[in-house]
C-alpha positions in Angstrom: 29.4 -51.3 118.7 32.5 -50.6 116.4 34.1 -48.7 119.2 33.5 -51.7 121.5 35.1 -53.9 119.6 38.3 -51.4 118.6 38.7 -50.8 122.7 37.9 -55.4 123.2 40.7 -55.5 120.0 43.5 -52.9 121.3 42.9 -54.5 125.2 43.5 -58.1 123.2 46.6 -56.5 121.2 47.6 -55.4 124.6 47.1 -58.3 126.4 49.0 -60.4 123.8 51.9 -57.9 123.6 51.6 -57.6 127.6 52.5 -61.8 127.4 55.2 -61.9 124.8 56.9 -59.2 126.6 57.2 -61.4 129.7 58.0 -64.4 127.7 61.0 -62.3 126.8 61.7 -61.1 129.6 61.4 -64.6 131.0 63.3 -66.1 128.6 66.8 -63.2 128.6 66.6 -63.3 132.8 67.1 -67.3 132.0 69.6 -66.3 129.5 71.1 -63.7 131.3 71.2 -66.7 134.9 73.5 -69.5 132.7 75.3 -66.8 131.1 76.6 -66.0 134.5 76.7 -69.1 136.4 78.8 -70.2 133.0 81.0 -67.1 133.8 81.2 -67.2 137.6 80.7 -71.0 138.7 84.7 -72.3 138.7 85.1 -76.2 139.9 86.3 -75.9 143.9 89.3 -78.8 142.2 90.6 -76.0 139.4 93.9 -74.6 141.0 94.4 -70.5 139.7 98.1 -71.3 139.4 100.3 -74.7 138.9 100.8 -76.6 141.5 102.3 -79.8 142.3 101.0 -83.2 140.8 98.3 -84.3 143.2 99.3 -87.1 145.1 97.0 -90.6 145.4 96.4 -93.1 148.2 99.6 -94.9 146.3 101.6 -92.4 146.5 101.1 -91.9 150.1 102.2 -95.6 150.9 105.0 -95.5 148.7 106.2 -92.7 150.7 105.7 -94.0 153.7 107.2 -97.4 153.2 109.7 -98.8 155.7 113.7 -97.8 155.5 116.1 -100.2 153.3 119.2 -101.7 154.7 120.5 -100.0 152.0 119.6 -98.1 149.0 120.3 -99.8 145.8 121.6 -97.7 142.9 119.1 -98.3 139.6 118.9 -97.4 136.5 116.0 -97.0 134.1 116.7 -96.7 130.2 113.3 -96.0 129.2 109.8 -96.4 129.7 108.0 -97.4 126.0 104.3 -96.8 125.7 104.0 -100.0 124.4 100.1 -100.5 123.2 100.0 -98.4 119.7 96.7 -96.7 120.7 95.7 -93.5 119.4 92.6 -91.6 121.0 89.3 -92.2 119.3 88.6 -89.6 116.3 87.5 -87.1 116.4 90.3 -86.5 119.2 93.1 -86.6 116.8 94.1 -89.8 115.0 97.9 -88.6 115.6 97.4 -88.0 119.7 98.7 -91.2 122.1 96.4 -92.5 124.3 98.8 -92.5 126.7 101.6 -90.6 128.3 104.9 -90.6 126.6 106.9 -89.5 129.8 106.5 -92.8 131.4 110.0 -93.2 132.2 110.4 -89.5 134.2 107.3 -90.9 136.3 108.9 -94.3 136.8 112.2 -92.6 138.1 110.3 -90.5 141.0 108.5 -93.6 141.3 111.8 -95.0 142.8 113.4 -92.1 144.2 110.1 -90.8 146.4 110.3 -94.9 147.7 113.7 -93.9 149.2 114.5 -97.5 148.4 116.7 -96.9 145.4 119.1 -94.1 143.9 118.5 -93.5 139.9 121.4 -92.5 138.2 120.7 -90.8 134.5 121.0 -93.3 131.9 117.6 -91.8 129.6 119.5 -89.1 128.4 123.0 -90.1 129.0 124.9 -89.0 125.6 123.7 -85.6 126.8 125.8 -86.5 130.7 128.7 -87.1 128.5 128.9 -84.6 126.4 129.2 -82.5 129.8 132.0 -84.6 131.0 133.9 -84.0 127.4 133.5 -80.1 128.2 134.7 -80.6 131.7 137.4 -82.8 131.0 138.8 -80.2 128.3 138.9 -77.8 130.9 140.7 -80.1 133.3 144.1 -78.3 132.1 143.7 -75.0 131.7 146.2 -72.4 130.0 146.6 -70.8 133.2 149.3 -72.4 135.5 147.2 -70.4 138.0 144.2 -71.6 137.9 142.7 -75.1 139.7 142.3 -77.9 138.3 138.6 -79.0 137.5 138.1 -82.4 139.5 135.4 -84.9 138.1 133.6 -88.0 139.7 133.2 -90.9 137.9 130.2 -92.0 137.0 128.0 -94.3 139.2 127.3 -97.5 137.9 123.8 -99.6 138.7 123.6 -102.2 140.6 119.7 -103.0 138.8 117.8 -102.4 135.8 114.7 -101.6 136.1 112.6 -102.1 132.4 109.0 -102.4 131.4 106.7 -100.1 129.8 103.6 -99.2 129.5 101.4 -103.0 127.9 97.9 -102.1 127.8 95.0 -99.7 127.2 91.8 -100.8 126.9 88.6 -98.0 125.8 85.0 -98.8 126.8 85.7 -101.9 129.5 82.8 -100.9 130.8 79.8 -98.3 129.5 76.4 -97.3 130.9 73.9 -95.0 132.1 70.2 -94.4 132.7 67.9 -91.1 132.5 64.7 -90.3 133.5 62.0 -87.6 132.3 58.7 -86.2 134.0 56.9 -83.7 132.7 59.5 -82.1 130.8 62.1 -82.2 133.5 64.9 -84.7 133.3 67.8 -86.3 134.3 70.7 -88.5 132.6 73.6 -89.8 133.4 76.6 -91.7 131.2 79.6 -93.1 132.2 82.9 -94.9 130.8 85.2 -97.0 132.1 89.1 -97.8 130.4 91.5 -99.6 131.8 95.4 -99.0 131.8 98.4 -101.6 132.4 101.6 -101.5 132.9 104.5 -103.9 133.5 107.8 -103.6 135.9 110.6 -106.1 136.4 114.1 -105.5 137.7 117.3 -107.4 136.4 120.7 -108.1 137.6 122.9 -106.4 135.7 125.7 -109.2 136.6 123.7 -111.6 135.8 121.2 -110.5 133.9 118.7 -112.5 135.8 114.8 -110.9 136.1 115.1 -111.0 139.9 111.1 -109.9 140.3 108.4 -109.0 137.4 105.4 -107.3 138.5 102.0 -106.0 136.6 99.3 -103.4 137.8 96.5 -102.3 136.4 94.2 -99.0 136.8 90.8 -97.8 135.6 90.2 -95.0 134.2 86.8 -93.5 135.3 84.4 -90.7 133.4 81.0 -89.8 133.8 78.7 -87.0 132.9 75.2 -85.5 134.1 73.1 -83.7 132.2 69.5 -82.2 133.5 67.2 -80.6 130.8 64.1 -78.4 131.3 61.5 -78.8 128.2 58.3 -77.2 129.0 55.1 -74.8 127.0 54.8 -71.9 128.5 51.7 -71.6 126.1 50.1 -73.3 123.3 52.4 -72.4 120.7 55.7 -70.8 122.6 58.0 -73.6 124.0 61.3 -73.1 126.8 64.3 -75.5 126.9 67.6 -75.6 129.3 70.0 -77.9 129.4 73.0 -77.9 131.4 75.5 -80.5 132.0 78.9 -81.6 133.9 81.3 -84.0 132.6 84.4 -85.0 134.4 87.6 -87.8 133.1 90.5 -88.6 135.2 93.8 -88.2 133.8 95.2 -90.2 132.0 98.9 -89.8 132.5 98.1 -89.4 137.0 96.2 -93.0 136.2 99.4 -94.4 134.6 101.3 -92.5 137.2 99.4 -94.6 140.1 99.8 -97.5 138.2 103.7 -97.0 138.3 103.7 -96.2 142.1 101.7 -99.4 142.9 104.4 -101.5 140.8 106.9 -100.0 142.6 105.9 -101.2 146.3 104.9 -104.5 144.7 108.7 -104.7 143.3 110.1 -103.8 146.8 107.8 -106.0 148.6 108.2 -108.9 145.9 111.9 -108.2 146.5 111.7 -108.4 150.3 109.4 -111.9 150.3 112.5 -113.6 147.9 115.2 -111.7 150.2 116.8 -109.8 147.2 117.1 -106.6 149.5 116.5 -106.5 153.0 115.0 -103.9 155.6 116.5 -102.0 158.1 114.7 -103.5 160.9 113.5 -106.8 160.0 110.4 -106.1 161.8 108.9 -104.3 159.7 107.9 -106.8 157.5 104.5 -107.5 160.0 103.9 -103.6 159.8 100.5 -102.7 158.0 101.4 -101.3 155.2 104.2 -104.0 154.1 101.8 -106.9 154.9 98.7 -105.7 153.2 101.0 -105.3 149.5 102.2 -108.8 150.9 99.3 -110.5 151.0 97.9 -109.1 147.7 100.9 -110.5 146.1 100.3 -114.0 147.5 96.2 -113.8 146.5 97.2 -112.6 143.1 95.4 -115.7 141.5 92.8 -116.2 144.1 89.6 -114.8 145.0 88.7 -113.6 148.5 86.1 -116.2 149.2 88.4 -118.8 148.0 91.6 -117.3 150.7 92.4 -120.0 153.7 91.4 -118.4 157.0 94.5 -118.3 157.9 95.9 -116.4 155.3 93.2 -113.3 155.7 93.9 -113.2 159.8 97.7 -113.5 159.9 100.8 -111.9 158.3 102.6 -113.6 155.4 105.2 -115.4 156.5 108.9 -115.2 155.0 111.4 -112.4 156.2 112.7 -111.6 158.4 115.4 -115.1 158.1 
């Protein structure tokens, strides 16, 4: 009997060693699988080197916008973030919210149009320094050598000013999850919002000749599925994984900008401030659908006139 019940004992101890063992084993092979899809698994998006800034929908149309009658010479001073908000703690309670290059996005803004020519006016003390050092080497000691010619300065014909008015955190918050047994799935998301404001002025005048403001949302979300399970009475197994992506801030304020800047041409078009190079391209596509947002700025959609959603605004060419 005693020998029965040492072989029943050490087949038990066996047993139970036999089980933990391929808990273990379970449990590294699990270890050892998000270990390397941690390691391995890269986002298709994530770029090995730097590449240039990806271009939006916005962009695209502002590149493709009809040619000007002729390009107008502008010139921005600067670009203020203009909202005092910091990111939320525990972010940093020193950190903008927003970009502080506003302005260097606002100038390719206008020069990728191919509306306008931006002269440097940002950083000018640092432009005429550079002239000072050129014009002291206008005369040289050296009868021999030529004489260093330089241009004068361009001057504007607009101002363009504005800055960067609003940003708002948590517009819009939500999520839902769902759990059976022991397997899951939730989501969260965010929504901010970021505005900015663009007018141009007559630098003879000083006359606003048109004001414009655009707004963007800023859009992040996250998904996180979790595995909880018994794998016996007393031994318990948990994963979790999760994903979180949150566009960027400064390529959100960058759209922003890019949509201001059509508006400002188109605005400028619809009051005849400038003028296009072929006056028919006012009933193209892409001039006509910025057009017609501008004149439904204050209405709804259901409330628009027939008339207005079938045909083109009407105002150039004159």
């Amino acid at each position: 009997m005693s020998a029965a019940r040492g072989r029943r004992a050490m087949r038990q101890e066996s047993a139970g060693t036999a089980m933990q063992r391929g808990i273990a084993g379970s449990l590294l092979f699990a270890g050892l699988l998000l270990s390397g899809c941690a390691s391995t698994q890269v986002p298709a998006e994530v770029a090995p080197t730097a590449q240039l800034t990806p271009v939006t929908a916005i962009t695209r149309d502002l590149m493709k916008l009809p040619k000007p009658k002729g390009k107008i010479v502008v010139a921005v001073y600067g670009f203020r973030d203009q909202t005092g908000q910091y990111k939320p703690s525990p972010d940093s309670s020193f950190s903008t919210s927003v970009t502080q290059g506003a302005a260097s996005l606002l100038i390719k803004a206008l020069k990728d149009s191919g509306w306008f020519k931006p002269v440097e006016r940002e950083n000018l003390q640092n432009l005429l320094t550079e002239r000072k050092i050129v014009r002291a080497l206008e005369f040289p000691q050296d009868k021999n050598a030529p004489i260093i010619q330089i241009q004068q300065l361009v001057p504007a014909s607009i101002i363009v000013e504005g800055g960067v008015i609003a940003y708002e955190s948590n517009v819009r918050t939500g999520g839902i999850g769902a759990n059976f047994l022991g397997v899951g799935l939730s989501t969260q998301y965010r929504v901010d919002q970021v505005t900015i404001h663009l007018r141009s002025v007559d630098i003879r005048s000083g006359q606003v000749l048109s004001s414009v403001s655009t707004t963007k949302t800023i859009y992040s979300y996250e998904v996180r599925p979790s595995v909880f399970k018994f794998v016996n009475f007393k031994d318990l197994v948990q994963f979790e994984a999760g994903v979180t992506r949150n566009e960027p801030t400064q390529l959100c304020v960058k759209e922003a900008i890019e949509s201001g800047v059509v508006h400002l041409i188109v605005q400028g078009l619809k009051d005849r401030i400038w003028a296009l190079k072929d006056e028919q391209d006012w009933y193209g596509p892409l001039i006509q659908k910025y057009a017609r947002e501008d004149s439904t700025y204050s209405e709804t959609e259901s409330e628009l006139p027939a008339t207005l959603k079938d045909n083109p605004v009407q105002s150039p060419p004159s």
